[in-house]
C-alpha positions in Angstrom: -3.6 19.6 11.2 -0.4 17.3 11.0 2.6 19.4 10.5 4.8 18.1 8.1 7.4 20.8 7.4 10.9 20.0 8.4 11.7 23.1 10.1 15.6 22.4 10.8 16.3 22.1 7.1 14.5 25.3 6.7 16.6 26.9 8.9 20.1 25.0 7.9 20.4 23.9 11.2 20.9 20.4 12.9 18.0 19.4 15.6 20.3 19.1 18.5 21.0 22.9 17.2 20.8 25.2 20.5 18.6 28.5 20.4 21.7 30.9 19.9 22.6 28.5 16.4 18.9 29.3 15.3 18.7 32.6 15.6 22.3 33.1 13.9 21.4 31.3 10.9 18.0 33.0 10.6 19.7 36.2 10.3 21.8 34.9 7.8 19.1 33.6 5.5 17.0 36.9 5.7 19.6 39.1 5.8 22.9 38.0 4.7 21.2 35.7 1.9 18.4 38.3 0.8 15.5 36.3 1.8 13.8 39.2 3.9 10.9 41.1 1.4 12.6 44.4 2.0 16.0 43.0 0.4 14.3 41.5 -2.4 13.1 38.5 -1.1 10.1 36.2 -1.4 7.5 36.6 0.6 6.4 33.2 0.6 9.8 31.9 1.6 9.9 34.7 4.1 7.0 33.8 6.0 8.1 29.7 6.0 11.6 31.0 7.8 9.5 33.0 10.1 7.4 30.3 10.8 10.0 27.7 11.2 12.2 30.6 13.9 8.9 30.8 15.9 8.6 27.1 16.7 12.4 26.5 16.9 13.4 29.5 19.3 9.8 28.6 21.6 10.7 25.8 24.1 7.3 24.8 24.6 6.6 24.9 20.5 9.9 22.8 20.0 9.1 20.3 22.3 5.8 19.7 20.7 7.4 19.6 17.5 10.1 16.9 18.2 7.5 14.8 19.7 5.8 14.9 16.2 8.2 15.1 13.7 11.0 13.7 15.2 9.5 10.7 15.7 8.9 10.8 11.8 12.3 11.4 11.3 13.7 8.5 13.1 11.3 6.1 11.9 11.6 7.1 8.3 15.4 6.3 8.4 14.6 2.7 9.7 14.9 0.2 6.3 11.3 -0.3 7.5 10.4 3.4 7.6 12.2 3.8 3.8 10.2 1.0 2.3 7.5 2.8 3.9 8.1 5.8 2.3 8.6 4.7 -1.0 5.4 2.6 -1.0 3.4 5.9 -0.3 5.1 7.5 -2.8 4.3 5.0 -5.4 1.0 5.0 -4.0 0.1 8.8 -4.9 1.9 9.0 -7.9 -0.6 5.9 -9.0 -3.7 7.2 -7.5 -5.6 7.1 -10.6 -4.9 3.4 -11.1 -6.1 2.2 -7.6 -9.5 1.0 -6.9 -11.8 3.4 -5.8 -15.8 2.2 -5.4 -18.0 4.5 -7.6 -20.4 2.7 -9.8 -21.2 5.7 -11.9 -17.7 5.9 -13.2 -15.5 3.6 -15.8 -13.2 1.9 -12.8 -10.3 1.8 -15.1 -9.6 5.4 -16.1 -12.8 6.8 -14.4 -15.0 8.6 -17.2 -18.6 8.9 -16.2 -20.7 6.1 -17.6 -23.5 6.8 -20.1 -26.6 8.4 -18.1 -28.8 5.5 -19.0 -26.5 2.4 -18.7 -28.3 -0.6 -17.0 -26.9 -3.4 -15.7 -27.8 -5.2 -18.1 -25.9 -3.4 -20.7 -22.7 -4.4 -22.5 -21.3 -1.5 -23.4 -17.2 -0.2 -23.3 -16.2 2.7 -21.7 -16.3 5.8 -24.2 -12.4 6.7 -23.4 -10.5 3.7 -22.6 -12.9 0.7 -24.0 -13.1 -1.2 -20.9 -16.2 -2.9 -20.8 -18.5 -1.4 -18.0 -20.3 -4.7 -17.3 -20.0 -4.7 -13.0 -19.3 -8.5 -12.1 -21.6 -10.4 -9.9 -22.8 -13.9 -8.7 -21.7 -15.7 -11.8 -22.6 -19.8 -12.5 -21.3 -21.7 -15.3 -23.8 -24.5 -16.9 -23.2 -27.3 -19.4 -20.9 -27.2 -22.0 -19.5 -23.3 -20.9 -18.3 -25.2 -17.5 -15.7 -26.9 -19.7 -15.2 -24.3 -22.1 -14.0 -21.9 -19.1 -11.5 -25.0 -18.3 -9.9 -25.6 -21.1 -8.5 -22.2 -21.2 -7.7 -21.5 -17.9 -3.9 -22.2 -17.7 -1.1 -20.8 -19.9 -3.3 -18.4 -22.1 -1.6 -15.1 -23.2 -3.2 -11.8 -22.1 -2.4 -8.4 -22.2 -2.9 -6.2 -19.3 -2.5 -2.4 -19.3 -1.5 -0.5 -16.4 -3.0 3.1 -17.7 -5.5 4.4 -19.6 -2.9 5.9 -21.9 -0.7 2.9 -22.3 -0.9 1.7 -26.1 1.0 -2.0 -25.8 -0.1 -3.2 -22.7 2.3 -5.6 -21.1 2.4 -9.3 -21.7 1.1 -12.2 -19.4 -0.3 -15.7 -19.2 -3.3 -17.2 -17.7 -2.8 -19.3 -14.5 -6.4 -19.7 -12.9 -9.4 -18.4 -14.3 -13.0 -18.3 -12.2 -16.3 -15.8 -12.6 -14.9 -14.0 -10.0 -11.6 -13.5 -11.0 -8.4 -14.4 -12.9 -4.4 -15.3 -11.7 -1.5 -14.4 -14.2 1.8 -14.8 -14.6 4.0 -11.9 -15.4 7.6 -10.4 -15.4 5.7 -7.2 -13.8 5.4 -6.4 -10.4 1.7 -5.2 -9.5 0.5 -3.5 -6.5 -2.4 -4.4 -4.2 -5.7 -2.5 -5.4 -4.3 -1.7 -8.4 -6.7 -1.4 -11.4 -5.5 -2.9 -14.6 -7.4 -3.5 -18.0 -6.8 -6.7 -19.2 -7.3 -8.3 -22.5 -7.2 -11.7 -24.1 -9.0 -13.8 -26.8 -11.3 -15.2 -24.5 -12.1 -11.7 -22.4 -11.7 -8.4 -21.9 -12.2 -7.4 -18.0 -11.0 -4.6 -15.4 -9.7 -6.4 -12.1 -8.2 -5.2 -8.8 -5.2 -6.7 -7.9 -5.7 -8.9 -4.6 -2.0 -9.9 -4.1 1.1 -10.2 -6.0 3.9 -13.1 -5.0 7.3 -13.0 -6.3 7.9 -16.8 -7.8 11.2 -18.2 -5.6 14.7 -17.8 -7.0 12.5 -16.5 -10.4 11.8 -12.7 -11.2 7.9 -13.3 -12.2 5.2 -12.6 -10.1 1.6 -14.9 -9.4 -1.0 -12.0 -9.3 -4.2 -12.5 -8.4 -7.4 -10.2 -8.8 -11.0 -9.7 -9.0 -13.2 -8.7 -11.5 -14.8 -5.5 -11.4 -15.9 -5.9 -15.4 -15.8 -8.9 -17.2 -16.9 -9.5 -21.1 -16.6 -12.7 -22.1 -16.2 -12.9 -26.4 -17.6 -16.1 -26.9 -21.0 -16.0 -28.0 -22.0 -19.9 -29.5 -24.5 -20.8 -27.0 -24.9 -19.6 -23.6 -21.5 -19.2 -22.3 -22.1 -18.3 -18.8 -25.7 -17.5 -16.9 -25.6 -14.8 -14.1 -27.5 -14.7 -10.5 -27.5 -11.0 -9.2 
């Protein structure tokens, strides 16, 4: 398994730090500091110091380390490395909100879909009323063909970026297909994130494809794909559907 503990911060020591530096500042941190269980010390902590002397005093253990973490370390304090960094970050702490392929689940917040849903069913999601509808091979006829075009640029929509977001955040309509929809918004999205979005024409759950930053503006072009699409109207037959 990847080891990603810094053990020259748990020691207070520098990684150019030589063996006798080590072992002087492990003795201060157990003993001097308290650290060691007998002095009152946690255990936990205890056993990470240990850890971290027993790889760090080791010359074969240390150079293995550097190899791997080192290498992290340098690479992380590129601008490259931070953006990095903070892209992951964003990515975890948004988990929930990224695309994840599981049919049997509401792909907005995730609650389990009703034991008998069909297909065929259109039916919202029992927590966050997103409509559960999956998209598929969709073909406009007649009179819906132009319906779908006359409101496909400069329509508001609201899109929400959590199940437990109650306003929702403001956009427009830029493009609009079967497949999938491109907004305008002041909001920066990420790629596979899932949004719930809302307007007087549909209500849908996309995945975000890309996001572009408009030149010299701050508004973003976002483009995604339906996962679930309801279409309100309902005079005549508004769109037919191939699976």
């Amino acid at each position: 398994m990847e080891n990603r503990r810094n053990y020259y911060r748990i020691l207070h020591v520098q990684p150019d730090a030589p063996r006798e530096i080590i072992k002087a500042s492990y003795r201060t941190l157990m003993q001097k500091l308290k650290h060691h269980p007998d002095l009152g010390g946690d255990s936990w902590n205890a056993s990470i110091l240990n850890e971290a002397y027993s790889i760090l005093t080791n010359p074969q253990k240390r150079a293995a380390y550097d190899r791997q973490f080192l290498h992290k370390l340098r690479k992380a304090s590129t601008p490259a490395g931070r953006q990095e960094n903070r892209e992951k970050q964003q990515q975890k702490s948004e988990d929930k909100r990224h695309y994840r392929k599981d049919s049997s689940r509401c792909p907005f917040c995730g609650t389990p879909k009703p034991v008998r849903f069909h297909y065929s069913s259109l039916g919202d999601c029992s927590h966050c009323h997103s409509p559960l509808k999956p998209v598929v091979r969709l073909r406009l006829t007649g009179k819906s063909r132009r319906a779908l075009q006359r409101t496909s640029h400069h329509a508001p929509l609201l899109y929400f970026t959590a199940p437990g977001d109650p306003t929702g955040r403001p956009g427009t309509t830029k493009d609009l297909s079967p497949r999938g929809i491109q907004i305008s918004t002041t909001g920066r999205l990420e790629e596979n994130q899932v949004i719930k979005i809302v307007s007087d024409i549909l209500s849908a759950v996309a995945r975000v494809t890309y996001c572009q930053q408009y030149k010299g503006r701050k508004k973003y072009a976002v483009g995604m794909e339906f996962l679930t699409l309801h279409f309100h109207e309902r005079t005549g037959a508004f769109i037919s559907e191939n699976a």
